[in-house]
C-alpha positions as semicolon CSV with decimal commas, in nm:
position;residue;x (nm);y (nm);z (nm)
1;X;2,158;-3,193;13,740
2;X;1,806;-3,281;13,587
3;X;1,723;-2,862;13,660
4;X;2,066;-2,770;13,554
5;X;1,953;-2,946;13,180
6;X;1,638;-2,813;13,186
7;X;1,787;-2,462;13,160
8;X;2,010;-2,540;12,934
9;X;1,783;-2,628;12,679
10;X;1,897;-2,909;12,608
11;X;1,649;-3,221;12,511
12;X;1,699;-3,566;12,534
13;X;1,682;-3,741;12,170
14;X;1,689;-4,130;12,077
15;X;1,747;-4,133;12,438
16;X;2,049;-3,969;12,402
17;X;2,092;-3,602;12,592
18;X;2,195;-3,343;12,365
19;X;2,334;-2,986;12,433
20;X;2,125;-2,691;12,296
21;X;2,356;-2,643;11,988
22;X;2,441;-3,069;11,902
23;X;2,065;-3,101;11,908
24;X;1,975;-2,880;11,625
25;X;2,213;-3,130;11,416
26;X;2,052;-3,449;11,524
27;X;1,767;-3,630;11,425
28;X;1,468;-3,791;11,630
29;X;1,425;-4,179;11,482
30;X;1,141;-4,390;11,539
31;X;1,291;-4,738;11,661
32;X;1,095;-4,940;11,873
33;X;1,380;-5,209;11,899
34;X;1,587;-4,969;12,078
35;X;1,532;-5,157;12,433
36;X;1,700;-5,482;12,296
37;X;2,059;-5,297;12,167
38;X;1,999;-5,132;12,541
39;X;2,046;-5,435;12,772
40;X;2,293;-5,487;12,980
41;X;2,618;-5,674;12,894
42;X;2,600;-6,062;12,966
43;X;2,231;-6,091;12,892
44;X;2,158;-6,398;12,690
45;X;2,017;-6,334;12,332
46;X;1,759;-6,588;12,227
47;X;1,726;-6,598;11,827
48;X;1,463;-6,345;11,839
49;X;1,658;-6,070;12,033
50;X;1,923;-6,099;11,811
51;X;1,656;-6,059;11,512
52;X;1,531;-5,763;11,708
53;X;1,899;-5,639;11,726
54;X;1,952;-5,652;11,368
55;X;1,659;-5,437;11,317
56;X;1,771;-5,198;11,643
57;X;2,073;-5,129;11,357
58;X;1,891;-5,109;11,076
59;X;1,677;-4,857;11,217
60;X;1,968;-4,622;11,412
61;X;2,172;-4,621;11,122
62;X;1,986;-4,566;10,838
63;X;1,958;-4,249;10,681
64;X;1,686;-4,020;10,514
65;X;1,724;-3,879;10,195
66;X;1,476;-3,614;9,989
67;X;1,389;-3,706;9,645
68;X;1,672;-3,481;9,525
69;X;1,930;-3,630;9,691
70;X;1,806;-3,989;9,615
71;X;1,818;-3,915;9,269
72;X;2,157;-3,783;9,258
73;X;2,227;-4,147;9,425
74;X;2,020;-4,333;9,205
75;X;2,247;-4,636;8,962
76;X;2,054;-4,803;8,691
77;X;2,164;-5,150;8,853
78;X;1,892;-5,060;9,136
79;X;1,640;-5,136;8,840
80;X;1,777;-5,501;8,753
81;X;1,794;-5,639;9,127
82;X;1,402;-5,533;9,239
83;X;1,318;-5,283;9,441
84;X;1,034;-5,212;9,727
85;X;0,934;-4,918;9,849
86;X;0,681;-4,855;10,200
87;X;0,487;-4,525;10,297
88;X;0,232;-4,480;10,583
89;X;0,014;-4,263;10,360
90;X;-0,230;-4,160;10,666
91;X;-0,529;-4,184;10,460
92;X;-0,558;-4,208;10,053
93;X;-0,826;-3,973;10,009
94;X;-0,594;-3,703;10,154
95;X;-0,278;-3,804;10,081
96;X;-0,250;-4,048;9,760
97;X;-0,239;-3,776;9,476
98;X;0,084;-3,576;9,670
99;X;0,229;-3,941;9,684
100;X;0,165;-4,031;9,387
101;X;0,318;-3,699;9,239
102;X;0,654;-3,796;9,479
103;X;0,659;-4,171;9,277
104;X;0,686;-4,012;8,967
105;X;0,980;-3,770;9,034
106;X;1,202;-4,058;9,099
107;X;1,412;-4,214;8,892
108;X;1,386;-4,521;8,998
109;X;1,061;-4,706;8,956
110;X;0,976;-4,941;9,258
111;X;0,915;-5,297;9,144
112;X;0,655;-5,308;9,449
113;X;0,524;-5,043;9,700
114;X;0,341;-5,096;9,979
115;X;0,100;-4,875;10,184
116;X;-0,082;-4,869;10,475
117;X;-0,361;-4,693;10,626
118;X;-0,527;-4,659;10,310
119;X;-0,859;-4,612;10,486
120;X;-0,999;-4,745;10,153
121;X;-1,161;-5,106;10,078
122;X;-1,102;-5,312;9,790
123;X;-1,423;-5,198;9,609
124;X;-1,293;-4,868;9,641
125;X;-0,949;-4,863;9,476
126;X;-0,964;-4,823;9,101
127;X;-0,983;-4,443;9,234
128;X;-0,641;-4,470;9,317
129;X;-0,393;-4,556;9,041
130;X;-0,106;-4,514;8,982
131;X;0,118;-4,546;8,629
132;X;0,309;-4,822;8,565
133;X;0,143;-5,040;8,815
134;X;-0,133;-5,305;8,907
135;X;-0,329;-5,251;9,266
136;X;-0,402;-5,512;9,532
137;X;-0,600;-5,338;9,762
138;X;-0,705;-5,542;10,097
139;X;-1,053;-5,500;10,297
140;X;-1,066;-5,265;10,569
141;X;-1,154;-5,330;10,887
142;X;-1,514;-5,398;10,983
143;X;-1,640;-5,053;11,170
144;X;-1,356;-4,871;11,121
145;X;-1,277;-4,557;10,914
146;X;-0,971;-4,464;10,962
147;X;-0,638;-4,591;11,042
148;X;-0,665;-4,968;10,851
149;X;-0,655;-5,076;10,488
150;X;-0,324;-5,233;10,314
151;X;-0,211;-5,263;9,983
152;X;0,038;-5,324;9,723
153;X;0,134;-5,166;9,429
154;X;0,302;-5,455;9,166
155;X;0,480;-5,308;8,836
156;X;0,338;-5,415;8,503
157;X;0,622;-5,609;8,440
158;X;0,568;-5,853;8,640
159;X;0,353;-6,106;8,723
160;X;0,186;-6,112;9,050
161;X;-0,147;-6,314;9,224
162;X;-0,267;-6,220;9,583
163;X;-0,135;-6,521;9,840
164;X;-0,434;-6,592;10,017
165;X;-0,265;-6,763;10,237
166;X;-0,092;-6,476;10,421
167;X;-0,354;-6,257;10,378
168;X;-0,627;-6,141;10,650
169;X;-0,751;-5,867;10,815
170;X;-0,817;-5,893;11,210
171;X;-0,859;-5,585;11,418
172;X;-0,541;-5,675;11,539
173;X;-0,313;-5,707;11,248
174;X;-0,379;-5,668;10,862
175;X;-0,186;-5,818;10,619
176;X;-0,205;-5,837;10,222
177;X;0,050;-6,069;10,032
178;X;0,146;-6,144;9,645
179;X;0,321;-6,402;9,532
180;X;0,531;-6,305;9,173
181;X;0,652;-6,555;8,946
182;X;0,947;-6,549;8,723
183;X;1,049;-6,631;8,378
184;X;1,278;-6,867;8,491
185;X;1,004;-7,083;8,695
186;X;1,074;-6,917;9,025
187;X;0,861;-6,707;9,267
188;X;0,925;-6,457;9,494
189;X;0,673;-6,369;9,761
190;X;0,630;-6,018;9,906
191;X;0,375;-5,840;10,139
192;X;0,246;-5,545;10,381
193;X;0,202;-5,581;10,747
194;X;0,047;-5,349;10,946
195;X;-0,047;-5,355;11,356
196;X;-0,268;-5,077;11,434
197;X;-0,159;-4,900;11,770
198;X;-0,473;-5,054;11,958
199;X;-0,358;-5,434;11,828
200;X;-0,277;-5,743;12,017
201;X;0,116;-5,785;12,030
202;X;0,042;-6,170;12,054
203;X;-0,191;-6,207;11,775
């Protein structure tokens, strides 16, 4: 059966197996929670599996839109109730200016977006601006070039301080958190996370 698919052209996708027409019309998603939603029926779910479950849905059933399409969805309530944006840029020197060219075509301006894999330090980042927005840029990793480097991008109007206390950079994880306060006396705290391929799981 395994030649018979084979020369059928078929491929398997999200581990699903897909015909040579159904997978034309299906798309490959990254989920590495897709092992939890997977187990067997009867297993006992601790509070983290079913954490990891949630996200397993999240992650299948989301959908991707162009920046067309998202402005065609976009509702000026989106503005009043925050919004936060993430990109893997792959590398700011060759990447931020095309990104930041993508922010300003939307209609809707992020109240915080993070990055990752900046490759650029703190001392470096007034190079990379963009409108409408105050940079936190985190350190790099000691020795390392590429593939580390965080950072957030807060909107002018608010109010934001780096958390220190949920910030660090370890060659296993980097992390770079603000804390924004409100008119009304209240804070919200928000942040990037990033585990580089080659990091610790139990760090």
């Amino acid at each position: 059966h395994q030649n018979c698919f084979k020369k059928s052209n078929g491929e398997v996708i999200n581990r699903n197996s897909y015909c040579s027409q159904c997978k034309l019309n299906t798309e490959s998603r990254y989920n590495p929670f897709r092992n939890i939603s997977e187990h067997e029926n009867g297993h006992e779910h601790d509070d983290n599996d079913d954490f990891t479950l949630r996200l397993s849905n999240m992650l299948e059933n989301c959908k991707s839109f162009d920046i067309d399409e998202f402005n065609e969805l976009y509702s000026n309530d989106w503005s009043t109730q925050g919004s936060i944006m993430f990109q893997n840029i792959d590398g700011n020197k060759s990447n931020f200016d095309t990104f930041a060219a993508q922010v300003q075509r939307m209609k809707l301006k992020f109240s915080v977006i993070g990055l990752s894999e900046t490759n650029v330090c703190a001392d470096s980042s007034a190079v990379y601006e963009l409108p409408g927005y105050t940079s936190f840029y985190q350190e790099i990793t000691e020795d390392k070039s590429k593939g580390t480097g965080v950072c957030l991008y807060v909107s002018n109007s608010l109010s934001a301080t780096v958390n220190e206390k949920f910030s660090s950079v370890t060659t296993n994880l980097e992390t770079l958190f603000v804390t924004i306060n409100k008119s009304d006396n209240k804070s919200t705290t928000v942040g990037v996370v990033y585990r580089p391929p080659s990091g610790v799981l139990n760090d």
